[in-house]
N, C-alpha and C positions, 0 to 999 in steps of 0.2 A: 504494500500500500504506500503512497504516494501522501507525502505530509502537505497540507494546503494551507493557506491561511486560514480559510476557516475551522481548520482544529487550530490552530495556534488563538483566534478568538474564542474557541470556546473555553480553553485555558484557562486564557486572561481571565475571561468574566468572571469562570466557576471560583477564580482566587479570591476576584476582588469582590463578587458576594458573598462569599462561604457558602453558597446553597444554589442545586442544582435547579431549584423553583424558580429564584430570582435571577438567575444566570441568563436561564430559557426565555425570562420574559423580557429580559433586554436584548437579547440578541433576534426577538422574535421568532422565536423556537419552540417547537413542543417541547417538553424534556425527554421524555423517551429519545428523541432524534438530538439533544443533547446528548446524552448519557454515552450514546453509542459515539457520538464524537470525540468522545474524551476516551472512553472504551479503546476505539480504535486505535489514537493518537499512543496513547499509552501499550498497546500492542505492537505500533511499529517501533515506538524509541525501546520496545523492552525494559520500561521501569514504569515504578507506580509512581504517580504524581501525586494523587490525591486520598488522604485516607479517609473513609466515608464509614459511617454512622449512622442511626435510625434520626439521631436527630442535627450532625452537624458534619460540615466539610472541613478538612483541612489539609493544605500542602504539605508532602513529606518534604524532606531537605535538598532530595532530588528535584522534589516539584518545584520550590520554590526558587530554585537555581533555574531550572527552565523559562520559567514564567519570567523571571525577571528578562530573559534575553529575547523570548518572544514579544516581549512590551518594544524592548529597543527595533528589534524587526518589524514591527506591526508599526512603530511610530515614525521610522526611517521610507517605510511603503507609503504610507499616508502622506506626509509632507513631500513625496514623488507625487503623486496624484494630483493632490494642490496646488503643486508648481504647474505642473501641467495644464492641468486645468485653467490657471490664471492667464497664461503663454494663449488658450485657444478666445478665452474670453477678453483678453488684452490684443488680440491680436501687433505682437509682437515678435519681430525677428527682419532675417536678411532674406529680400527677393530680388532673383537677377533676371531682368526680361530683356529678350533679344526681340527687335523689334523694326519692319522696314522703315526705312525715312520717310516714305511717302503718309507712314500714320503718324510716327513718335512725333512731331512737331505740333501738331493739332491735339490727337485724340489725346498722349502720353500727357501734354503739357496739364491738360482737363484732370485727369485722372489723380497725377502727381500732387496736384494740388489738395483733392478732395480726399485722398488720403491723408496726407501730411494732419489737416485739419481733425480726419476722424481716430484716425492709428498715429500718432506722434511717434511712437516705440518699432513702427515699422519702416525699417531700412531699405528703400528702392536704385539697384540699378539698372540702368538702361544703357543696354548694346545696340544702336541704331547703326545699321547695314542694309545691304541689298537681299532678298530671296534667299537665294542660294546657302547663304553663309547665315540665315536666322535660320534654316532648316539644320545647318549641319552641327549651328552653335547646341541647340535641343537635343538630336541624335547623342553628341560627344557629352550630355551633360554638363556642361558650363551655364547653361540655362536652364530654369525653371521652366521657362514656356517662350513660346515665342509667337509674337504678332504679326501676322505676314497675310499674304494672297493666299489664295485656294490655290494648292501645289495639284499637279495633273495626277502624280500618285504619292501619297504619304509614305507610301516604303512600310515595310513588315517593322512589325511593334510599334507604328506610332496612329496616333491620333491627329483629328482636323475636325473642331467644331465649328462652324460656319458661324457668324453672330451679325453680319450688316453687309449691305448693297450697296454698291458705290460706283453711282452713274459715272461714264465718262461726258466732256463737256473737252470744248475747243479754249483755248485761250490764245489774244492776240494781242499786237497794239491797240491803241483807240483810233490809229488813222490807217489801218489796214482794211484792205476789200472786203472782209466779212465780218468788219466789226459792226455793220450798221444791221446784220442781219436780224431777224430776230428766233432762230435758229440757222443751226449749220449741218448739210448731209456731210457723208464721211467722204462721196465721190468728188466734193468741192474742196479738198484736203490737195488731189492732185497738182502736182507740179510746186507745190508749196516748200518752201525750208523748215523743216520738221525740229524741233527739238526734243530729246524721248529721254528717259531715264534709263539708264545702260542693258546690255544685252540678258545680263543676269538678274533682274528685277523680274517680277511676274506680271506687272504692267506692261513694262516692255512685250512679251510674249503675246498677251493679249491684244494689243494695238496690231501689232506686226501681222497679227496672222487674219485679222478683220482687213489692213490693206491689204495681202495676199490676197483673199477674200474675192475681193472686188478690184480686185487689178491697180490699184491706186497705186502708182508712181512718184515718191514726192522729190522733187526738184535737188533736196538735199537733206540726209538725215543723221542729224547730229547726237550721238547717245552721250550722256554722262553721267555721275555715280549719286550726285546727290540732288536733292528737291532745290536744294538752294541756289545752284546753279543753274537749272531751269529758267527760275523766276528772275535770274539777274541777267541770264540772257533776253529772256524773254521783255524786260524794262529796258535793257540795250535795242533793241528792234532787232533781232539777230535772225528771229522767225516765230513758227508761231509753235503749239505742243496742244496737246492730246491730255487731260489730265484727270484725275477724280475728284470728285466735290470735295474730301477729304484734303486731298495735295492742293485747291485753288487757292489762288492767294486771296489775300483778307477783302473783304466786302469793300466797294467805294473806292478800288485802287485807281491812284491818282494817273494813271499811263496806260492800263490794260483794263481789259472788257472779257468777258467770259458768255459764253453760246452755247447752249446744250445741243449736242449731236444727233441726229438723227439717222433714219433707215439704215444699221438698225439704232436704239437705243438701248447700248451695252451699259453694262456695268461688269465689274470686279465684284467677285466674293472675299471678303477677310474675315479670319476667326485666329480662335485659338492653336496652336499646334504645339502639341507635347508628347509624350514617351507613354507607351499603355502602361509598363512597369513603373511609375513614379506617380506618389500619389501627392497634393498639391499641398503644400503645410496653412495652417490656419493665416499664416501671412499671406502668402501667395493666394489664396482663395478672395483672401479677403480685397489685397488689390484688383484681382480680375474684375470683383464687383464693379468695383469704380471703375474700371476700364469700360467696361456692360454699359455701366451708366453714363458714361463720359459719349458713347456713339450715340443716345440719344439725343444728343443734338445736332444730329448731322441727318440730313433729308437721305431714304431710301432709294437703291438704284431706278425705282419707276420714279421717282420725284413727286411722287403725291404724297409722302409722308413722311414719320421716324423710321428707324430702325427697327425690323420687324424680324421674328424668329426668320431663319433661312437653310430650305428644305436643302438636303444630301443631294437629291437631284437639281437644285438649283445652284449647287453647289460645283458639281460636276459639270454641269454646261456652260458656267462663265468661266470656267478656270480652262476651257480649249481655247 
């Protein structure tokens, strides 16, 4: 037989009442299923603990030797439990999220904040990269989770929970040909100077393979690694880019205009992507919330609304 803690309480109690009646009814026990606890407990150490009487209990010298060290035991488990417990209700600790650029600047920025505010105790870092290398940072464990596009295939042992839609939209100067539009197809894209976010991003993929798509040719098509230089090209007049509501730049910008794209009207899928074997620590859990909540305020891929659950199969069709 295998000693558990629940014989080491039944122990304790039978010491600290003297009586197998009062013991039972602190521990919430019949005493019969008492008796036989100490019975057993006492069968596996092969000594008597307690010597019993019609009308009174008491520890032998062995017992009381015991009980003393199962208090230390039981009070050393206990105050584990507690901590722990504080850790899930404090949500407290270190999270490392790998995360594309094209989100971390916008959604990350929301998030971070509303953490800091709710979790003070919780530690955020943030790997901001392209696709590829927030897939691999997860895979290798350096990450907790990572923020990216719907990847074409998650690869064996991992996870992709889809969580928001993220229309593509044109952006240009304010004094370019299809700034006055009041939308733009993707076939008016031709012969254009294209600026795109590098070839290993999942936006990138997505764009590329809608102009495949439709034969669209663009004039000249410049890839690079971060959102930031897009937008700095893009205030330079350098051309024009393909982008998601999430990646636009801020509302009322003083040089550029944005145009939702038409036939079709794509969007990007982004979620969560993590390890099946890794389960999410009370920290971690706790900032995805605010992550969750930080996309509702950003319009869903059909632009009639927030952010809305997003089906596997929906998931699977904007990620070709």
């Amino acid at each position: 037989m295998h000693v558990t803690l629940r014989h080491l309480r039944a122990a304790v109690s039978v010491a600290h009442h003297r009586s197998f009646r009062r013991a039972a009814e602190a521990l919430h026990l019949s005493q019969p299923a008492l008796s036989l606890a100490v019975s057993d407990l006492e069968e596996a150490l092969g000594v008597t603990l307690f010597d019993r009487t019609s009308r009174s209990v008491s520890t032998t010298e062995v017992g009381a030797s015991f009980v003393e060290g199962a208090e230390r035991v039981l009070g050393d488990f206990d105050q584990l439990v507690q901590e722990f417990g504080h850790i899930a209700q404090s949500r407290r600790g270190r999270v490392v999220v790998s995360c594309v650029s094209s989100i971390a600047g916008r959604v990350l920025s929301v998030a971070l904040k509303r953490c800091a505010e709710r979790y003070p105790q919780i530690d955020v870092t943030v790997h901001d990269d392209v696709a590829q290398e927030v897939l691999s940072a997860v895979r290798n464990r350096t990450a907790d989770y990572g923020l990216t596009v719907a990847p074409a295939d998650p690869g064996e042992g991992m996870l992709f929970e889809p969580l928001h839609e993220d229309r593509f939209h044109l952006v240009c100067p304010k004094d370019h040909r299809l700034a006055k539009r009041r939308r733009v197809a993707w076939r008016d894209l031709d012969g254009e100077n294209l600026i795109s976010l590098s070839t290993t991003s999942g936006t990138h993929q997505t764009i590329r393979d809608e102009l495949v798509r439709q034969q669209i040719a663009p004039a000249r098509n410049t890839p690079v690694s971060h959102l930031s230089t897009v937008h700095g090209m893009l205030e330079a007049g350098y051309g024009i880019a393909v982008l998601p509501v999430i990646a636009l730049p801020v509302p009322g910008h003083p040089t550029l205009v944005v145009k939702p794209l038409f036939e079709p009207e794509l969007a990007r899928v982004i979620g969560v992507y993590r390890r099946r074997d890794r389960s999410l620590s009370p920290a971690a859990h706790a900032f995805l919330e605010t992550v969750k909540e930080a996309l509702l305020g950003f319009p869903n891929g059909s632009g009639r609304g927030r952010t809305r659950a997003v089906t596997r199969k929906e998931s699977a069709r904007t990620a070709r």
